[in-house]
N, C-alpha and C positions, 0 to 999 in steps of 0.2 A: 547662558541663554538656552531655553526649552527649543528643542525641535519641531520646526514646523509642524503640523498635522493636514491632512486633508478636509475640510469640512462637507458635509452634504447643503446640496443645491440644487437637489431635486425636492419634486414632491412626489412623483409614482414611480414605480419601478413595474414594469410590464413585462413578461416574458413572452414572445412573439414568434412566430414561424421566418424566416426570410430564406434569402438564397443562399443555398448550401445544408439546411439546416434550421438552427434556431437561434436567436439572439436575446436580448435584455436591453430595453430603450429606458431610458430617462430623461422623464417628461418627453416622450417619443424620440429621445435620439440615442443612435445606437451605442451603446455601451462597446472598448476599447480597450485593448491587454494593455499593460505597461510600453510595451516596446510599437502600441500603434495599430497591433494587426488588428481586424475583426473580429469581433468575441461571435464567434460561428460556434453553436454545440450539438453533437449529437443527436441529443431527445430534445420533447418538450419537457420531461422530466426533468432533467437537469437544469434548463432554462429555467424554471418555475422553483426551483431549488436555490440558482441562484437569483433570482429578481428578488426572494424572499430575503436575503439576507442583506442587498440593498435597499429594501424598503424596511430592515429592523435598522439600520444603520441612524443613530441621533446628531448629534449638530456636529460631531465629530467624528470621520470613517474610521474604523482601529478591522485593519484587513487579516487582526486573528481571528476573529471572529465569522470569518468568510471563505472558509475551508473548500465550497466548492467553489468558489469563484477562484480563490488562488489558485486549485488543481486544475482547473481549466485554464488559465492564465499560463501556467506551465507546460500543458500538453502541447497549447499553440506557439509560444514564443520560442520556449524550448526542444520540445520534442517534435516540433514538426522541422526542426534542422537539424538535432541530433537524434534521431531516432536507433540507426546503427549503432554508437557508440553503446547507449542506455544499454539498446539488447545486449551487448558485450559485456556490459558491465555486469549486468543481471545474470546472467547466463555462465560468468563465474560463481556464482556462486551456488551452481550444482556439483561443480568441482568440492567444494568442500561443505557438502549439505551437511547442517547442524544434526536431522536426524541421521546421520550417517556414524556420528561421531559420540560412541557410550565408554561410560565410567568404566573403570579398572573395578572399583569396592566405593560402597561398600555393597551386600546381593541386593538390600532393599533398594538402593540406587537405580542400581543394574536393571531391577526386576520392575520398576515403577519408568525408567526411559524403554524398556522394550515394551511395555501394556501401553503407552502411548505411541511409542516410534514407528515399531512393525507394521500394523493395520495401518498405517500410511503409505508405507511402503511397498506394503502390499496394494494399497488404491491407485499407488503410482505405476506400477507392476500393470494392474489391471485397465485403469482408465487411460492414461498416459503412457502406455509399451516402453516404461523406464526401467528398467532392473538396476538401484543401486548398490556398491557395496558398502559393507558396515564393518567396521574394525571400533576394538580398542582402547581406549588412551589419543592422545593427541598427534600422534604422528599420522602424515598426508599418506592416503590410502588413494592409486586414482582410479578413476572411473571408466567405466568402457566408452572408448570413444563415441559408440554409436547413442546412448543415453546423453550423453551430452548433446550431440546434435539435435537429436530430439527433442529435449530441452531446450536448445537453442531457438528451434525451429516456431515452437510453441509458444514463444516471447514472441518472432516475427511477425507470427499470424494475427498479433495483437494490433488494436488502431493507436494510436499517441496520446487517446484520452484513457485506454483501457491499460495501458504500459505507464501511464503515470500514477495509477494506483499500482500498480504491479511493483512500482517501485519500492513505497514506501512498505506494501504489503510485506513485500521478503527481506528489503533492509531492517523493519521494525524483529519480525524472528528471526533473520539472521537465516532463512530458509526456504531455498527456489519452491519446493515442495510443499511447503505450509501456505503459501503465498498463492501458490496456484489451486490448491484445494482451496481455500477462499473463494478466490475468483470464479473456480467452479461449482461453489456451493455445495460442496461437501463439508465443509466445516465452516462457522458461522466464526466471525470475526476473534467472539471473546473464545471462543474452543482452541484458533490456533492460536492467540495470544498463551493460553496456559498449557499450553504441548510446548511451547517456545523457555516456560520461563519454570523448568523441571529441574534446574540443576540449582536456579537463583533461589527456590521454592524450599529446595531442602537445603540450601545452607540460613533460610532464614528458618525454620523447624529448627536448627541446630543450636544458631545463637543468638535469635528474636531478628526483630526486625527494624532496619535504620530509616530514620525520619524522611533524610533527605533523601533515601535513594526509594521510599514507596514513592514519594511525591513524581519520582522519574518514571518509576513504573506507572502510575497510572496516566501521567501524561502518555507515554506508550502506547498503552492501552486504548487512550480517548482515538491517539493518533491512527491507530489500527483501525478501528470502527468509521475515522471518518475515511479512509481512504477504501474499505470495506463496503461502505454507500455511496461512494463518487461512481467504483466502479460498478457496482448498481444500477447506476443513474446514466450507466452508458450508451445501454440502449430501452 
């Protein structure tokens, strides 16, 4: 037996101003997260972003398609009662930032993660008052307590819609640092995708490259971009 699906049962999708904010009616009523709450958002940007993807929606809803409706769906249901934890979560992983962490060999390795790593670190250094360390090989190197707070503090200062791209942003490279150059528009979404994917890069130079696992990266990628324009779309 096929799994249910949703069907559409509207005919317009309007993005509208209300209290708090802005929302998304169909056929004037107000659009609803999963768990009930208020679809309340930020911008009219983001409203109008997502009404759009309600109104490309045909006889059937398929809610992959509706990348900023899901990420807002998430900010409210989720992030507006685990907000702490997220930051916590996020916030490890300045502890073992990916650009933190370079090749033993071989030089050209070595010499193609620092012409991308460094001038990060350096931005981090400058924009962010982060000084991280960089070691080696894979053994845990730790960081000075006060950069991590900083770091920490800097997820805080985030809203629930801006920390829900924040998420996927530095889960997708695997880096607090990439994530928030992003967020700050110092690097454009597909830049720090490929500062992220330097070591994956040169072992496909090495021994080509596998079917199934571009198909991952470039979901990745897509992934990167829309969570790159949600947060965008935050204010």
């Amino acid at each position: 037996m096929s799994a249910w699906k949703p069907k559409r049962f509207w005919k317009d999708a309007v993005a509208e101003a209300c209290d708090g904010g802005f929302t998304v009616r169909l056929d004037g009523k107000p659009v609803k997260t999963p768990a009930k709450a208020a679809f309340v958002l930020p911008s009219m940007a983001m409203a109008r972003a997502a009404a759009a993807e309600w109104a490309a929606q045909d006889d059937v809803v398929r809610p992959e398609t509706m990348p900023v409706t899901r990420a807002a769906n998430s900010a409210i249901d989720k992030l507006g009662h685990q907000f702490a934890e997220v930051v916590d979560l996020l916030a490890e992983y300045g502890g073992s930032d990916l650009l933190c962490y370079r090749a033993t060999g071989p030089q050209a390795l070595i010499d193609r993660q620092a012409a991308a790593w460094d001038p990060l670190l350096a931005w981090a250094r400058s924009d962010l008052g982060v000084e991280l360390r960089v070691t080696s090989g894979v053994m845990h190197v730790a960081q000075p307590p006060e950069a991590l707070a900083r770091l920490r503090a800097e997820l805080a200062a985030a809203t629930p819609f801006e920390l829900a791209a924040l998420h996927d942003m530095i889960a997708i490279t695997g880096s607090l640092i990439l994530g928030l150059a992003v967020a700050r528009g110092h690097l454009s979404a597909a830049e720090a995708f490929s500062k992220s994917r330097i070591d994956e890069h040169w072992q496909i130079e090495l021994w080509g490259e596998d079917e199934d696992a571009a198909k991952i990266e470039a979901a990745k990628a897509a992934a990167l971009e829309e969570a790159a324009r949600f947060h965008a779309l935050c204010c």
